[in-house]
Steps between C-alpha positions, in 0.01 A plus 500: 500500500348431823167578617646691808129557668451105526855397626603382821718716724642232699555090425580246757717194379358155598811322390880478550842407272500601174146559394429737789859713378357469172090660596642762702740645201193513314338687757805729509500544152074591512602715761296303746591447879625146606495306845647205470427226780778252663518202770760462752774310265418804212545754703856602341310368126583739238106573393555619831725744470366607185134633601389818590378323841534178680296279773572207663225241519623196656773239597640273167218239405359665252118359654586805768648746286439454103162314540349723770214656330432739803845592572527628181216639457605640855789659366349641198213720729813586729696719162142550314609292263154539239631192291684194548692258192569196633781381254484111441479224729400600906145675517467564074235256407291495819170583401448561885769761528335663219169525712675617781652759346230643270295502866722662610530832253836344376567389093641220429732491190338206347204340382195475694444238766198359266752445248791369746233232613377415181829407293687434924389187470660240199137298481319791444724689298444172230142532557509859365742401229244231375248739492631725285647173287914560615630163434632324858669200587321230564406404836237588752297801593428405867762462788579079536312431786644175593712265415260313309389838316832517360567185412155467274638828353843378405345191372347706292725740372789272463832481725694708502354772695576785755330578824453878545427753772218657420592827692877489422769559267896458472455105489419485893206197534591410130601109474545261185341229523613220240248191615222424703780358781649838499138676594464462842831649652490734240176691601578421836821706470340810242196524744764560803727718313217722318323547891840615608556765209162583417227425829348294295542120405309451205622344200430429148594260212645616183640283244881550394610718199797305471819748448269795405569883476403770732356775345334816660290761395602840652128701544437839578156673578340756626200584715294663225476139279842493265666217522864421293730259473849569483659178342647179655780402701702184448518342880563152424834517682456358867623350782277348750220629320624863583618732174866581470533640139243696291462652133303696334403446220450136542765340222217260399203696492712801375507286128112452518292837551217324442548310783568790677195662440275203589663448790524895623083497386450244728663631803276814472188306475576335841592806674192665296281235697622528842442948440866525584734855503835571555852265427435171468634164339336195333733210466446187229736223457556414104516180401797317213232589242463862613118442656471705756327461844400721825595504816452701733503915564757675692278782638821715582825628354676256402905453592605488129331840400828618445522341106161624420576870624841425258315370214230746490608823648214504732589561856216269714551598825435877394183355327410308788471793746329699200246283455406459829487936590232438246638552158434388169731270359620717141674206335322323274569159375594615150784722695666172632800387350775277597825646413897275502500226767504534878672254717445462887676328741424436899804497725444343824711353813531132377748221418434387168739219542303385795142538343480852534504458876485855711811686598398719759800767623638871454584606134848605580571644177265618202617587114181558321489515128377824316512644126287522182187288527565371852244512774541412871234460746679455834417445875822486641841689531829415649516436871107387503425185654308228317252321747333173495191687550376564146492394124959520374394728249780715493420711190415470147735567182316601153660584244330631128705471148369542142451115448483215740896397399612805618269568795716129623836635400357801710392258797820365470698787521336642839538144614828545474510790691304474789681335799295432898733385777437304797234309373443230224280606248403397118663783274737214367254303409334722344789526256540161432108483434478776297839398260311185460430379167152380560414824655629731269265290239226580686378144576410523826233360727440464863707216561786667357742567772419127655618414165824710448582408906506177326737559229708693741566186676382666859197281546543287859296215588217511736701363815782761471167777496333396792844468676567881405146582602513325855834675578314839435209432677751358764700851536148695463329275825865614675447831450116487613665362806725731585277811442234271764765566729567822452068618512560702107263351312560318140287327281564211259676611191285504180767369302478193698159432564512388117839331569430148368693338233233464277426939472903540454493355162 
């Protein structure tokens, strides 16, 4: 099956938590060497203690660890690593990473930097889907250079609209802006968040899809000029802008293949037009009267690949690596087929009942679910500490049934089953969502869970947020304090940094 002459010998793992686990059993299973990488608070991590080899790279922050293009790339000369996958998030859709390694004699399991820079950036990205005429939201094409650049914009597109980072994702420099009195503060605030994620301030104005879907493409391509799509993924569930539960097949677009294929043609023509390879994602939000508009492309594995691999029997991280030793990509788009329902869902560290706040701590005791049509990307394992150094993502629970009914009874069941002590987390309320009746119709949107916190009567009022917000940035500054006096070093917790009332909703 594999074209043994072209394939690496040895991998190095830019990642950590579950999606670093999750490359290097694929490498196991290609019979491919695996160093994993790990900072200072991972160093007991299970991707850890799952690879072949292991370096250390740096104290916690991941901007000395995680983000340090040279001491990975360090690390990777050190085992003769001869290709590195950099999983999602961190170092995976730096074009200048991808430089550095190809300079450097190293692959990287991705697309190519041209590509990375081309569709990196959410303004150009709706340039090329213009071009090749992918329908996008309205808005402009050109970062807002002032405030008086924005405001003739919104004028003109109508309130309301959003302010977006042009380099980012994950709702970080993303604000709603209802009227002109709102505008101000409101880039003000995206322009100071986006600099902090993303290096770069620059924002844009989009107008509001007002309670749209989230629908992504899932493309695949390799070096040699084939390019596939591999169906959609319902991601309309979200909190804070972040996903929490996906499906594939989408429930709506499911009922219109039509739609389906227009929307999976136009995906390809956009990565056609930026020459892109490898795994990649377009993402469109669908309107109440199922038009559909682009948004932006995830030039990476996404975290929700899990539903597609269940859906379609294709295993992506496997292609991935393929495609990059070189290989042809044998599946053709007539070979694609979506099969039952697949069902993810993200379990992090949080509170639900306190807006999905972080629960940092030590999972004291762990009952994971298992069975028929159950699937369990983990990071953790009992004893393991969970830090305030990184993304809660605990691990991810996907399930696959014959139908979408039973692929929730499924959900349901391994729910049921799974059990994390020691810290809060959202596997209850992922049963309540999922036995709800407006989800198991399939209505769903992206202000869904906003709306069901509603009807679950948990909603506080502003006041009572920022008072839960200033007593966690008051135990966070103690902490900072104490570890001054002690000379360890500490940075400021990520989960805080976007502590204000307004991105707890």
């Amino acid at each position: 099956m594999l074209e043994s002459d072209r394939m690496f010998r040895k991998v190095l793992v830019a990642n950590r938590g579950e999606i670093a686990v999750r490359i290097i059993r694929a490498l196991r299973e290609m019979g491919i060497a695996s160093v994993a990488v790990f900072s200072d608070a991972d160093r007991a991590a299970l991707h850890v203690r799952m690879a072949d080899e292991a370096e250390r790279i740096g104290p916690a922050p991941s901007s000395e660890s995680y983000l340090s293009s040279g001491r990975v790339l360090d690390a990777a000369r050190k085992y003769g690593a001869d290709a590195i996958h950099p999983g999602y998030g961190f170092l995976s859709e730096d074009a200048e990473f991808a430089e550095e390694c190809q300079r450097a004699g190293i692959k990287f399991i991705g697309p190519s930097a041209a590509s990375i820079r081309a569709l990196g950036s959410k303004i150009d990205g709706r340039r090329i889907a213009m071009e090749v005429g992918a329908p996008i939201v309205p808005g402009t094409n050109t970062p807002a250079e002032s405030y008086q650049h924005a405001r003739a914009i919104a004028n003109e597109i109508g309130y309301p609209v959003l302010l977006k980072a042009v380099a980012g994702g994950g709702g970080k420099g993303m604000r709603r802006v209802n009227s002109e009195a709102e505008l101000e503060s409101a880039i003000r605030d995206a322009r100071s968040e986006a600099e902090r994620a993303f290096r770069s301030g620059e924002v844009y104005v989009e107008k509001v899809v007002e309670n749209p879907r989230h629908i992504e493409i899932q493309l695949l391509g390799d070096e040699h000029g084939h390019m596939i799509h591999l169906g959609e993924r319902e991601c309309s569930l979200q909190r804070r802008h972040q996903k929490v539960v996906e499906e594939c097949p989408s429930p709506l677009v499911a009922a219109y293949p039509e739609m389906r294929a227009a929307i999976g043609e136009a995906a390809i023509k956009i990565a056609r037009a930026a020459a892109y390879y490898n795994a990649g994602t377009a993402e469109f939000l669908v309107d109440s009267n199922r038009n559909f508009y682009f948004l932006e492309m995830n030039t990476r594995l996404q975290v929700e690949h899990p539903v597609t691999e269940l859906a379609t029997s294709l295993d992506l991280v496997h292609w991935q690596i393929r495609i990059a030793a070189g290989e042809h990509l044998t599946v053709r788009q007539e070979d694609v087929a979506l099969r039952g329902s697949a069902i993810e869902c993200r379990l992090y560290a949080e509170d639900p009942d306190e807006y999905f706040f972080p629960s940092p701590g030590v999972i004291a005791s762990l009952a994971e679910p298992s069975g028929p049509g159950v699937r369990l990307d983990s990071g953790v394992y009992e004893g393991c500490e969970v830090t305030i150094d990184y993304d809660p993502l605990l691990a991810k629970l996907s399930v696959w049934a014959g139908d979408r009914d039973a692929a929730i009874a499924r959900m349901l069941r391994a729910l049921s089953e799974y059990r994390v002590g020691g810290i809060r987390n959202n596997i209850s309320f992922f049963r309540e969502i999922l036995d709800d009746a407006e989800f198991r119709a399939g209505r769903l949107h992206t202000g869904f869970i906003a709306n069901f916190m509603e009807r679950r009567g948990t909603r506080r009022d502003s006041a009572e947020l920022d008072i839960i917000v200033a007593l966690a940035a008051a135990e966070q500054h103690r902490k900072l304090k104490l570890v001054e006096k002690t000379g360890l070093g500490a940075q400021m917790s990520p989960w805080l940094l976007e502590g204000r009332s307004k991105n707890l909703l």
